[in-house]
KEMILO-400296 format. One record per residue (C-alpha): chain; x, y, z. Coordinates in steps of 0.1 Angstrom, whole numbers, plus 5000, padded with zeros to 4 digits. Layout:
N
  chain    c1    c2    c3
      A     X     Y     Z
...
//
This chain:
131
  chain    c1    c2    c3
      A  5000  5000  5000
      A  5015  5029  4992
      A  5000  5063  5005
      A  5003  5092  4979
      A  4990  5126  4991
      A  4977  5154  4965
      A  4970  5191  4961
      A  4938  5206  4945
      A  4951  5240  4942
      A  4927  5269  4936
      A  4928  5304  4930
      A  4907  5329  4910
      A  4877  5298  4906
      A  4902  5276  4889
      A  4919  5245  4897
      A  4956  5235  4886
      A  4958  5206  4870
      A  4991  5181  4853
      A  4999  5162  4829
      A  5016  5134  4834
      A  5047  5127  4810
      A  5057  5102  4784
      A  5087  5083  4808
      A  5060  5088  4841
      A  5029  5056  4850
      A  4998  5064  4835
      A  5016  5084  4805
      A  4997  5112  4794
      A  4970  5112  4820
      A  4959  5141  4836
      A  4958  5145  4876
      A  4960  5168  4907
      A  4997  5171  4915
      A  5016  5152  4944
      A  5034  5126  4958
      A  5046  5100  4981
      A  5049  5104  5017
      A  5085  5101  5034
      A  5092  5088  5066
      A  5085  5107  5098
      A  5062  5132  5076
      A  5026  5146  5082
      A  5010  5147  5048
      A  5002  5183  5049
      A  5046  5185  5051
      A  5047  5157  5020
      A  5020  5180  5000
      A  5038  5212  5006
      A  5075  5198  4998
      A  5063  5176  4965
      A  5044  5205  4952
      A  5076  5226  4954
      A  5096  5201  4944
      A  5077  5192  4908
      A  5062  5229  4905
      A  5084  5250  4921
      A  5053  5270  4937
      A  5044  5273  4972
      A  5009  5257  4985
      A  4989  5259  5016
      A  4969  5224  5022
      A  4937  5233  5045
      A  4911  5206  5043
      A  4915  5169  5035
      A  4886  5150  5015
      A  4882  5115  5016
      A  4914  5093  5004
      A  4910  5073  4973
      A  4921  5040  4973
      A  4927  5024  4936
      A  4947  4988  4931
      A  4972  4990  4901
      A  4988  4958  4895
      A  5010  4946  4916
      A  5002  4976  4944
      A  4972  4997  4958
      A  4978  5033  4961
      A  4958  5056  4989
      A  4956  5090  4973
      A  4949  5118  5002
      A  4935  5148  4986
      A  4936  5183  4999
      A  4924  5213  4989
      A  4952  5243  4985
      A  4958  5277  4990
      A  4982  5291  4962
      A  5006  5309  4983
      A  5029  5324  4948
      A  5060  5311  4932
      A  5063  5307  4893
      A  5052  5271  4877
      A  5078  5253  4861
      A  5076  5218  4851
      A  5101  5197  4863
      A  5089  5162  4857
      A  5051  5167  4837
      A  5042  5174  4803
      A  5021  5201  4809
      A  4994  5223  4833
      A  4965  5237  4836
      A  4943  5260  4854
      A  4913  5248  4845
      A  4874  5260  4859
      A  4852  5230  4880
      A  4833  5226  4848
      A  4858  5221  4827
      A  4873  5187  4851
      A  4851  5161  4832
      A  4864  5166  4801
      A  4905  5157  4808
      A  4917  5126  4805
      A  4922  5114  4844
      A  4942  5093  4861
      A  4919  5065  4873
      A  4925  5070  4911
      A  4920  5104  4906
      A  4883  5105  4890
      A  4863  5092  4922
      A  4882  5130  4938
      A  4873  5150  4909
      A  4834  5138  4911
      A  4835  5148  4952
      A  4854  5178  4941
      A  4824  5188  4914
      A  4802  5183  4944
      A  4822  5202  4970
      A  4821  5231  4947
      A  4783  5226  4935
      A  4775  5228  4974
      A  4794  5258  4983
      A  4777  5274  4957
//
């Protein structure tokens, strides 16, 4: 089992978005950005240093949904989602394809990671209920 935490990161009614690259799992797949957790770390501390490791921006995790768990062969992954303040820094890709800020109605039509769609549907309803 291997416990994988990730950041929806919003700002201005938009929510940032990768693509994963050619060399990465689930090549050109779409998902909310993240990472494993290390030893001894909370997984608000894992959130904050992959996001500034891949993205090189600065993120603020403040509420946790409901962790995903999806079985790929040969392992199960627990994807921990949270959603993120943007805190600045400048976006540059150091290991996906490509990014994008995208509006809550614009989620369903990318190309997602499996264990990421059951967290984009309670996203969509997260945002339909703030509303």
């Amino acid at each position: 089992m291997i416990e994988v935490v990730c950041a929806i990161v919003e700002q201005h009614g938009r929510v940032l978005l990768t693509q994963r690259s050619e060399q990465m799992r689930e090549p050109m797949l779409w998902e909310f950005p993240g990472g494993k957790l290390e030893s001894g770390e909370t997984e608000q501390q894992a959130l904050v240093r992959e996001i500034k490791e891949e993205l090189g921006i600065d993120v603020e995790p403040y509420h946790r949904l409901e962790p995903v768990q999806h079985p790929y062969p040969g392992h199960t992954v627990v994807l921990i989602p949270y959603l993120c303040q943007y805190n600045g820094g400048v976006i540059n890709l150091l290991e996906h394809r490509a990014y994008r800020w995208a509006t809550p109605g614009e989620l369903p039509g990318f190309n997602w990671c499996p264990a990421d769609v059951p967290i984009v549907e309670t996203y969509l309803k997260l945002v339909k209920n703030r509303g």
